[in-house]
C-alpha positions in Angstrom: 13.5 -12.7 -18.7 10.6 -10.9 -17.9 10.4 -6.7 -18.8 10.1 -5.6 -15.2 9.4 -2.2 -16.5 6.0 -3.1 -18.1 3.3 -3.5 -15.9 2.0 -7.3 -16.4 -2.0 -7.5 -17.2 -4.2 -8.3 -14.4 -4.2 -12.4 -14.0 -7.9 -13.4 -14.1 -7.6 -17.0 -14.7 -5.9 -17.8 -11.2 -7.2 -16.4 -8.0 -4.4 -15.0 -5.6 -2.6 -17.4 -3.1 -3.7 -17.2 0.2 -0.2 -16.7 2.4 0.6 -13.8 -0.3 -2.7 -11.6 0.1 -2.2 -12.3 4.2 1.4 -11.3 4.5 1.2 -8.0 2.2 -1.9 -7.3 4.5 0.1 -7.4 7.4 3.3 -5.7 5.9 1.4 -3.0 5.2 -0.8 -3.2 8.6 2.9 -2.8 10.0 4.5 -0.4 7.7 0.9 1.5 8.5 1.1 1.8 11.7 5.3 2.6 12.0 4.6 5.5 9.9 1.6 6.7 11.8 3.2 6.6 15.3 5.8 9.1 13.9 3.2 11.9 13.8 2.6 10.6 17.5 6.5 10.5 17.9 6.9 14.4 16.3 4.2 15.8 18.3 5.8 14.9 21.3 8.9 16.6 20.4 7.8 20.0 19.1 8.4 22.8 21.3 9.2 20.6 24.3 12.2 20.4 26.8 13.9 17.0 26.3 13.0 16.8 23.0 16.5 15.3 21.6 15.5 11.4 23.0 11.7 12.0 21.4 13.8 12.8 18.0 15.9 10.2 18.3 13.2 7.9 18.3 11.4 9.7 15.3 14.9 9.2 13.2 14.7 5.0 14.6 11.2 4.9 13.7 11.8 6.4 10.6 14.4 4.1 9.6 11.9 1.3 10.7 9.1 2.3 8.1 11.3 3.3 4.8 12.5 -1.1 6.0 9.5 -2.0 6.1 7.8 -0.5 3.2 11.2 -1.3 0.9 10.1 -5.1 2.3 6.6 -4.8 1.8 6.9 -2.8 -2.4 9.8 -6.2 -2.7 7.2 -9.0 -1.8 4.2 -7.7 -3.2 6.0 -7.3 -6.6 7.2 -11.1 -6.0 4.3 -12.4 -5.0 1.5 -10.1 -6.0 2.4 -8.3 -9.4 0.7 -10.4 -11.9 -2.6 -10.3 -9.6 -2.8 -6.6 -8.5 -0.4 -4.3 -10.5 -1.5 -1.2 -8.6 -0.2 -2.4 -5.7 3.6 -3.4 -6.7 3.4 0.7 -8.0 1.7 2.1 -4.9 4.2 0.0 -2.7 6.7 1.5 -4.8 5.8 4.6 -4.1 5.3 4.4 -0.4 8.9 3.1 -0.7 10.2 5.9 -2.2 8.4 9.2 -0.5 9.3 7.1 2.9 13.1 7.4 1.8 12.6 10.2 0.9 11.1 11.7 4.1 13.6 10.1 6.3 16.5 11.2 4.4 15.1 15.0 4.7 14.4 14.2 8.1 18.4 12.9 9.0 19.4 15.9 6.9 17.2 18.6 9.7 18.6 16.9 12.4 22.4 15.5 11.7 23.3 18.1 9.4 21.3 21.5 10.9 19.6 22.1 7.4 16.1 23.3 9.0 14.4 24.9 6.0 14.2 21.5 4.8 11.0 21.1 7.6 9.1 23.0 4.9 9.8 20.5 2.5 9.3 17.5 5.2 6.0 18.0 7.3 4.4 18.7 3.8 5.4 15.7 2.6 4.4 13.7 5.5 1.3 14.0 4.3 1.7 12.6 1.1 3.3 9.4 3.1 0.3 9.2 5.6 -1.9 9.5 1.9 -0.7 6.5 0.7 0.1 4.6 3.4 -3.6 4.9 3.9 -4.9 4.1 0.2 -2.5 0.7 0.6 -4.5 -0.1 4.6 -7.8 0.3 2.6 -6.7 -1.7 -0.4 -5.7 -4.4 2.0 -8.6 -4.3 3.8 -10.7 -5.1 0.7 -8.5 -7.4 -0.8 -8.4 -9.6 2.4 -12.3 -9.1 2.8 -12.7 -10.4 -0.7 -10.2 -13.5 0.1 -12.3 -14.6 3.0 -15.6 -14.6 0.8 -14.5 -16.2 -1.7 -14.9 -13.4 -4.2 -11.1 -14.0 -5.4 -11.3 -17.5 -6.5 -14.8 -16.4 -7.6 -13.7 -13.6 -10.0 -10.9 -16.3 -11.1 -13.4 -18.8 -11.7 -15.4 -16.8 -14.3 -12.4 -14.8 -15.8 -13.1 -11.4 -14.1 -10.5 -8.8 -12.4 -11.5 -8.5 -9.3 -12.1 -4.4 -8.1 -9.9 -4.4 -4.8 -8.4 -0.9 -5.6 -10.0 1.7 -3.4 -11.6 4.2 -6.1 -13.9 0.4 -6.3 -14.6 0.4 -2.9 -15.6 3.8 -1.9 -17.4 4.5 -5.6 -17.9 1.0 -6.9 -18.0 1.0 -10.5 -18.5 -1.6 -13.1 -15.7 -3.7 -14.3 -15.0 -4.1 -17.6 -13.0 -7.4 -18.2 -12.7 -8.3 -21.7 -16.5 -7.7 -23.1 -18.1 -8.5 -20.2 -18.3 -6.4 -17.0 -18.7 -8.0 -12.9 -22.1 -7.3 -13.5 -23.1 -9.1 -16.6 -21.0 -12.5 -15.0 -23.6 -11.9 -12.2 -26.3 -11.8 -13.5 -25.1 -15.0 -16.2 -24.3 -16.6 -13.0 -27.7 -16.1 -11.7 -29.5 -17.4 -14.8 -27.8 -20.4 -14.2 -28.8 -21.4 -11.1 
């Protein structure tokens, strides 16, 4: 049985299915965008007449995006864990500060505990943080499937850099003893 606890080493000798890198794109695309609209959703309810239908759909929405991230952290660990670690964790975490959010959030409204909105509209910005670290990641990692650069890496035995701290300040990649840019340039010297 395999320690679920211990994060699993990067696979390099197998690029990522397809259908796996496409769904968690879109799962997160989903859970993205659910958790966005509810800043949408709160700013129409502050300080408004009618707000009580405008914060029933922020509780509905809510519920919607803690789903949805708990279904996006389970199928990226199925499916994804052994090929990008850091997502299985950062899904996790989305999973977890969502919950978290929207059980502060039930507890303001159902139970009247309003000091609790100093606790939750701070930590809506730690949701938005890495709901938007996960979009970017996605991004990359789907740009890298459709140019090949998956099975590429695969191919020559390198981890490939999808996690954002790569994209916005590529770095070199040290995989074994050789980094991307050594394979590169052995791959040019080839041809």
């Amino acid at each position: 049985m395999p320690n679920l606890f211990t994060s699993p080493t990067p696979t390099t000798d197998v690029a990522p299915p397809a259908t796996p890198v496409k769904v968690t794109t879109a799962l997160v695309w989903l859970t993205t965008g659910a958790i966005f609209c509810q800043a949408i959703i709160a700013g129409q309810f502050v300080s408004q007449d009618g707000k009580d239908g405008w914060i029933t759909v922020h509780g509905v929405v809510a519920d919607a995006s803690w789903v949805l991230s708990l279904v996006t952290a389970g199928y990226a660990f199925l499916t994804l864990r052994r090929h990008f670690p850091v997502l299985v964790r950062l899904a996790a975490v989305l999973f977890a500060v969502t919950l978290l959010q929207t059980g502060i959030g039930h507890l303001i409204t159902e139970a009247g505990v309003d000091w609790l909105i100093a606790v939750h509209v701070p930590l809506a910005f730690v949701v938005f943080a890495v709901a938007g670290y996960l979009s970017v990641w996605s991004l990359r990692v789907r740009h890298q499937l459709n140019t090949g650069h998956l099975e590429h890496a695969a191919k020559v035995g390198v981890v490939p850099n999808a996690d954002v701290h790569d994209v916005v300040r590529p770095t070199p990649h040290q995989s074994g003893s050789r980094s991307t840019d050594e394979v590169g340039h052995a791959e040019r010297r080839r041809e």
